[in-house]
C-alpha positions in Angstrom: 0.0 0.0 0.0 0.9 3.7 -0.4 1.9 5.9 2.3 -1.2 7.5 1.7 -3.6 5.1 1.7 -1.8 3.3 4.8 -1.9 7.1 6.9 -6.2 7.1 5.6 -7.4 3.5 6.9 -5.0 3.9 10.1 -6.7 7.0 10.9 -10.2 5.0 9.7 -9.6 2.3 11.9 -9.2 4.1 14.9 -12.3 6.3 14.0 -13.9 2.9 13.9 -12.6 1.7 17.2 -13.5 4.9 19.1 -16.8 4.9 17.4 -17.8 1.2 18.8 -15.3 0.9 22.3 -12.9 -1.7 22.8 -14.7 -4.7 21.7 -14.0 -3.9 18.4 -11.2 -4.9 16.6 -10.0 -3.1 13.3 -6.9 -4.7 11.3 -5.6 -3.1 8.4 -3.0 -5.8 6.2 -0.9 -4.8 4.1 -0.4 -7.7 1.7 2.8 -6.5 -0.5 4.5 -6.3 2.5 8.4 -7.4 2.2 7.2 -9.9 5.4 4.2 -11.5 4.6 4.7 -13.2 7.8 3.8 -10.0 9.9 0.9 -8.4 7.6 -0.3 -6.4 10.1 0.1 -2.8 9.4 -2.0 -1.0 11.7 -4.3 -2.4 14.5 -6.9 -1.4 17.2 -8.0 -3.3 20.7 -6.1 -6.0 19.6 -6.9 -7.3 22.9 -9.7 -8.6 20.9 -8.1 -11.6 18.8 -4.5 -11.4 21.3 -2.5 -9.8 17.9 -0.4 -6.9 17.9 1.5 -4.4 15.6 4.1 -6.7 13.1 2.2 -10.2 13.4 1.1 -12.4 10.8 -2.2 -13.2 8.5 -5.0 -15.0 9.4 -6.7 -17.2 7.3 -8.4 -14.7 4.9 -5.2 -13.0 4.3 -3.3 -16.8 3.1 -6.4 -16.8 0.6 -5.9 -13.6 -0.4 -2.0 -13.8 -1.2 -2.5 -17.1 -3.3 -5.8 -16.4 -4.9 -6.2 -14.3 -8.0 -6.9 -10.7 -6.6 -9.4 -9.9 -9.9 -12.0 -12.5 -8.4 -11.5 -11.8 -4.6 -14.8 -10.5 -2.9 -15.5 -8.6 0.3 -17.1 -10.9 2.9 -19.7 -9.1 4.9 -21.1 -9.5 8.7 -20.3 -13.4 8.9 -18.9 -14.9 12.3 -15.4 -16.3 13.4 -13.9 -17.9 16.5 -11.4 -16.3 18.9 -8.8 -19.2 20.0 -10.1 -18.8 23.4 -13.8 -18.4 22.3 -15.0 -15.6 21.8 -17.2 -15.1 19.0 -16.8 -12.5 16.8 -18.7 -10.8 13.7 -16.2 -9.9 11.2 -15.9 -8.1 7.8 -13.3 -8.3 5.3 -12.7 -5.8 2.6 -10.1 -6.0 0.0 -8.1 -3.2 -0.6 -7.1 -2.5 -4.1 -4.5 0.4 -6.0 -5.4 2.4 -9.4 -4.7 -1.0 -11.4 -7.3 -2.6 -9.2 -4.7 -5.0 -7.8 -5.5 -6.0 -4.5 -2.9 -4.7 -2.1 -4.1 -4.8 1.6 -7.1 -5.9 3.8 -9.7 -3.6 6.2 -10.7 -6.2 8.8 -13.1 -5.5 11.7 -14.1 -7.8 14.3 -16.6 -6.8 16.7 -17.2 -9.5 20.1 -20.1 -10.7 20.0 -19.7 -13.6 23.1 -22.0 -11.4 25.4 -24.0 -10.3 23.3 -24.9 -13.4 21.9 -25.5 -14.6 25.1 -27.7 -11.8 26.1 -29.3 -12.2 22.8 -30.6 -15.4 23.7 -31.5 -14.9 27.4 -34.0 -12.2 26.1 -35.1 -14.6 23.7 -36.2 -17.3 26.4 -38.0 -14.0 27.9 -39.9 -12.7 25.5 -41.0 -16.0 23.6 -43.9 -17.4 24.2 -45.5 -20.9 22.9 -46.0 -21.6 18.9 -49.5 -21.9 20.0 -49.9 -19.0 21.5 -52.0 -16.2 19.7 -49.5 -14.0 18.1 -50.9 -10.4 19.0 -51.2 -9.5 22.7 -54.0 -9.5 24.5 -55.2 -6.6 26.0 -55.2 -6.8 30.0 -58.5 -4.0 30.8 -58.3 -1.9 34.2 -62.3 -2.9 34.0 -65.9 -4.7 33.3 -66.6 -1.8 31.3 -63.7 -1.6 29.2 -63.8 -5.3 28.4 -67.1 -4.6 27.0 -66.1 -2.2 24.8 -62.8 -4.8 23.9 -65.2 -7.5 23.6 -67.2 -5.3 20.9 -64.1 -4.3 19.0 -63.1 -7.8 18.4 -66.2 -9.1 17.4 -66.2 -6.1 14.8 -62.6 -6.9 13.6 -63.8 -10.8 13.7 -66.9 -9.5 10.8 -64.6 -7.4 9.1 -67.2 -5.1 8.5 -68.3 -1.6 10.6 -71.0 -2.2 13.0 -73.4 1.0 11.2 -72.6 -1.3 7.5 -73.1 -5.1 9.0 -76.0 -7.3 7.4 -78.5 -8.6 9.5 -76.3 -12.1 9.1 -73.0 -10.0 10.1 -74.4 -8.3 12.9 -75.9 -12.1 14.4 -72.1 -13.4 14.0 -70.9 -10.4 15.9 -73.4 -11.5 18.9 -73.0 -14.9 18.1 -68.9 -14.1 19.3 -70.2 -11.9 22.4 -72.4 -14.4 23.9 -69.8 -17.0 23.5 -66.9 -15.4 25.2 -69.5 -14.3 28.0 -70.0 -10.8 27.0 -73.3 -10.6 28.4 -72.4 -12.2 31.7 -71.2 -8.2 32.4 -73.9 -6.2 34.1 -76.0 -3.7 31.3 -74.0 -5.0 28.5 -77.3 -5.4 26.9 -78.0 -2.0 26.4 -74.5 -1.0 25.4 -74.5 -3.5 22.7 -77.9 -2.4 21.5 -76.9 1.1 21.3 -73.3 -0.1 19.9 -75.1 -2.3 16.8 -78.3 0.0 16.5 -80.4 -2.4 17.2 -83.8 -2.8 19.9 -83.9 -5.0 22.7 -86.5 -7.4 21.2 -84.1 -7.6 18.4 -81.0 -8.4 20.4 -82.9 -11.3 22.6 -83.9 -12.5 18.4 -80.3 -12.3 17.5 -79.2 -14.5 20.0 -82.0 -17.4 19.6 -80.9 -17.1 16.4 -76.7 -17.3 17.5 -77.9 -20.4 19.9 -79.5 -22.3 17.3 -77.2 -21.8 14.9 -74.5 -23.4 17.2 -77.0 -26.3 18.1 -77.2 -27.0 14.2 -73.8 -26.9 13.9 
């Protein structure tokens, strides 16, 4: 690499490092080095991967010096393994001069361990059963607003706004009511009559009708 292209991603690399604290790792290689035993040109909380200043390539970097440098492609976000274990997510872009031959490797690798870890405690904490209904369920500080929840989803169950229902829409809304005990709440008779504009006498025929309709079922 040129001097000034080795002074720009130094200076990146520590942006980087200070950007995301110390469990963040940024390597810069310089692969026409007269070494290629110590790649490493420039490097950040090494503390990360154990490396310093002067030592060798890893893995990506071998592939990189044999491989043909025209077909080399930047590997994104993917993980890799400390030798003590921590897991990292890394990224790997190639470098490349005016001719667009490869000539050094941006590396950052960010630990993960923790947060992989905390990743899947929250996990455990916040799933719930495959059978379980996937939207929550509304806890009410009341009889009165569970009514008035019990309305809303019997509407959203027609599909179909209460002052546009059909006579058959408006007996499936009552039908879902009086089977999740709806009118087990004191004067939820009224409200639903007023809710659905319909009478009294025509609320007592809505449910015969819901009752019967379950029995022929």
């Amino acid at each position: 690499m040129t001097e000034t292209q080795l002074d720009f991603y130094k200076r990146l690399a520590h942006a980087l490092a200070l950007q995301f604290g110390s469990g963040c790792e940024v390597v810069v290689h310089d692969l026409e080095s007269a070494d290629p035993g110590h790649s490493i040109v420039a490097i950040e909380n090494g503390h990360v991967t154990g490396r310093r200043l002067g030592d060798g390539p890893s893995h990506v970097v071998l592939e990189a010096l044999h491989a043909d440098g025209a077909k080399l492609t930047d590997r994104l976000s993917y993980l890799t393994k400390t030798a003590d274990g921590k897991l990292l997510k890394s990224s790997t872009v190639f470098i490349r001069n005016d001719e667009g031959r490869t000539v050094g490797i941006f590396a950052i690798n960010y630990d993960i361990t923790v947060l992989r870890a905390a990743h899947d405690v929250i996990g455990w904490l916040v799933g719930t059963e495959p059978s379980a209904p996937r939207e929550p369920e509304p806890i009410v500080r009341n009889v009165a607003d569970l009514l008035d929840d019990l309305i809303e989803q019997s509407v959203q169950l027609v599909g179909t706004p209460a002052a546009l229902m059909t006579k058959e829409e408006k007996v499936r809304a009552i039908r879902y009511l009086n089977d999740t005990g709806a009118f087990l709440i004191t004067k939820s008779g009224p409200k639903v009559c007023r809710y659905f504009g319909i009478s009294k006498y025509t609320l007592y025929s809505y449910l015969d009708e819901a009752r019967s309709g379950e029995k022929d079922a």
